[in-house]
C-alpha positions in Angstrom: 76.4 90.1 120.5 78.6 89.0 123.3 82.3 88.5 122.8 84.2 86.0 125.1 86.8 87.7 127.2 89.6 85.5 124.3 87.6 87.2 121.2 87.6 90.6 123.0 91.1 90.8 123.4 92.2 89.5 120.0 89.8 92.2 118.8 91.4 94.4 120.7 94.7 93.5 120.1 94.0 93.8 116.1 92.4 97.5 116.6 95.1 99.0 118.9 97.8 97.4 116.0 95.9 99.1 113.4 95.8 102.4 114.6 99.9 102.2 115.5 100.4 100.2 111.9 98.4 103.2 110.1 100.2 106.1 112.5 103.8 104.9 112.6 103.9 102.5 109.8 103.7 98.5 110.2 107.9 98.0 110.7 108.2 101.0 113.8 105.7 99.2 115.6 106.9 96.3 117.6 104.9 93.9 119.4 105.4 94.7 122.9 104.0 98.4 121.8 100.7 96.8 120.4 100.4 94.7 123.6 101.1 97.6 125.8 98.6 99.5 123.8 96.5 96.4 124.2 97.0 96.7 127.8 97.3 92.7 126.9 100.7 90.2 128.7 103.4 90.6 126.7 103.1 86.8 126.4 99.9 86.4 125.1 100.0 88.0 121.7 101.1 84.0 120.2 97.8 82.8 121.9 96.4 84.7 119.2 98.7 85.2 116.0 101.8 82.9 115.0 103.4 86.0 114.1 103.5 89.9 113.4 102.9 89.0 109.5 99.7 87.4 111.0 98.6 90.2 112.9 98.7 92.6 110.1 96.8 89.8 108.1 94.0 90.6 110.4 94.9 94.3 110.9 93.7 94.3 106.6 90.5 92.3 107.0 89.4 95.0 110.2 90.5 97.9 108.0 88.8 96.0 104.5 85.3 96.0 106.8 85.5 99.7 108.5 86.3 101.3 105.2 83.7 99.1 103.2 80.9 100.3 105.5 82.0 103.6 105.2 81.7 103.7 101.7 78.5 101.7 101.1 77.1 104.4 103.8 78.3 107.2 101.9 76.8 105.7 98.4 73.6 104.3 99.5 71.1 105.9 97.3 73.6 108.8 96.4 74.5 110.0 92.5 78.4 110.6 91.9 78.1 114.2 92.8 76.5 113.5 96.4 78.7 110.4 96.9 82.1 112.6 96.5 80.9 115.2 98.4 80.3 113.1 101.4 83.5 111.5 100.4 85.7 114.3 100.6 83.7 115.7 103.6 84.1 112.6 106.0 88.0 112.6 104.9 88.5 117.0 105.6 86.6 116.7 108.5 88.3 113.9 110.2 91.8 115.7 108.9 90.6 119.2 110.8 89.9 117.2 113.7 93.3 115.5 113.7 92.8 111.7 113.6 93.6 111.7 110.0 96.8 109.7 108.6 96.2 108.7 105.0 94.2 105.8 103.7 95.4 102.5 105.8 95.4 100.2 102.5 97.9 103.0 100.6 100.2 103.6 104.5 100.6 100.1 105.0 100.4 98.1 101.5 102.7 99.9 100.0 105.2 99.7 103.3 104.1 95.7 103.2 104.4 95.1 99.3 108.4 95.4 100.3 108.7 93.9 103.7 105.9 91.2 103.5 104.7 90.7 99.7 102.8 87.4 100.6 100.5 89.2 102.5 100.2 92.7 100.3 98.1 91.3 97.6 95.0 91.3 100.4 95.8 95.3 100.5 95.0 95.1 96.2 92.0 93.1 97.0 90.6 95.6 99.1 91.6 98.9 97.1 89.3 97.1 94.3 86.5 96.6 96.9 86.3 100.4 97.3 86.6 100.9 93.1 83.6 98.5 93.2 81.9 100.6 94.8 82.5 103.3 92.8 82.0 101.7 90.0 78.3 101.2 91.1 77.8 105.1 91.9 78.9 105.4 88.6 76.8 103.1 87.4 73.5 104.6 89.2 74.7 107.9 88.1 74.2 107.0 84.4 77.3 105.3 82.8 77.3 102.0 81.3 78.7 99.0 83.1 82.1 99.2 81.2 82.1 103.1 81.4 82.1 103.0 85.3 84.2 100.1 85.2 86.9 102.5 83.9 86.4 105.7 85.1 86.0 104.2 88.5 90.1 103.3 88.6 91.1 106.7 87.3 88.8 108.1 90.6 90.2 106.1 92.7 93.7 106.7 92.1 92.6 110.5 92.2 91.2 109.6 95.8 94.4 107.7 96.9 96.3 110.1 95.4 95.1 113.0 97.3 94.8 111.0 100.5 98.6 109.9 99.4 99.6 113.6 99.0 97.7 114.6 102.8 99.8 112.3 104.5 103.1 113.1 102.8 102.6 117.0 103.5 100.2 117.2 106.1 98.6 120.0 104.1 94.5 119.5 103.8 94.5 121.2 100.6 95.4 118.3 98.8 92.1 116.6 100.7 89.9 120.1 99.9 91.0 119.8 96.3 89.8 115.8 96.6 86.2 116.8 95.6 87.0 119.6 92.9 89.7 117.0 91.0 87.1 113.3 91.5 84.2 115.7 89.9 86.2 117.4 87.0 87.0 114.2 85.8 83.8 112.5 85.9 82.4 115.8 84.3 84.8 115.5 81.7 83.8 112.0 80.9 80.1 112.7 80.9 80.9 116.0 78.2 83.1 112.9 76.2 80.0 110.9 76.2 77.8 113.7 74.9 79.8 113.9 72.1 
């Protein structure tokens, strides 16, 4: 698919302010940083986006999409075991090679749920996309609808959490420990069940 030379730079204008939003946070980054990142005219970023608030509108759809593909990727076909493994892999790996910095939706939504609250409710929406899908490993793993329905918000705030922790410290224990910690609990919940 070809991208008009308009649609290319606004798409590159929304990936260069997602990697500064996600590295330095969404209030250190001004707009003539993104644009210079951009290597776009300081006056063209209003061609695109009324306003910064706009921009990091976009900045949550293009993060929503990358980590959504991700996930579905890592759970096609997989049971909970193989799904957290690859999980937890993708996340150490990309932490040893030094591009990691913490989920985007916890970084920025819980820096936006202060500074822009109209907007932070699309970082909520997309937190629950990524329970969905656990929910569905869950699921295909064995527990009823309304089990994985449950157990899939306890894992993801184990998930967050430990990406949470990671970006606070900088220590990749917390993401080594990711797997060890998601799979206890379901473990735990299937020895409940057996019961």
């Amino acid at each position: 698919m070809h991208m008009k030379k308009g649609e290319a730079s606004k798409a590159k204008l929304i990936a260069c302010a997602a990697e500064l939003f996600w590295r330095q946070g969404y209030s250190a980054t001004g707009l003539a940083e993104i644009l210079q990142a951009a290597n776009l005219p300081k006056g063209s970023f209003y061609f695109y986006f009324e306003g910064k608030r706009d921009l990091a509108a976009a900045v949550i759809e293009y993060y929503r999409r990358i980590v959504s593909d991700d996930m579905k990727q890592m759970s096609g076909g997989r049971d909970w075991r193989a799904f957290v493994h690859a999980l937890a892999r993708k996340h150490l790996d990309s932490a040893t090679e030094g591009v990691h910095n913490g989920c985007p939706f916890a970084v920025m939504g819980m820096e936006l749920a202060l500074s822009e609250p109209e907007i932070a409710g699309l970082y909520a929406a997309a937190l629950d996309e990524a329970r969905q899908i656990m929910a569905e490993v869950l699921e295909r793993s064995g527990l009823d609808h309304g089990e994985a329905a449950a157990l899939s918000s306890t894992e993801l705030t184990i998930f967050e959490g430990k990406l949470l922790l990671f970006r606070i410290s900088g220590d990749v224990a917390h993401l080594e420990a990711m797997e060890r910690d998601m799979m206890q609990v379901y473990e735990q919940w299937r020895a409940k069940d057996a019961h």
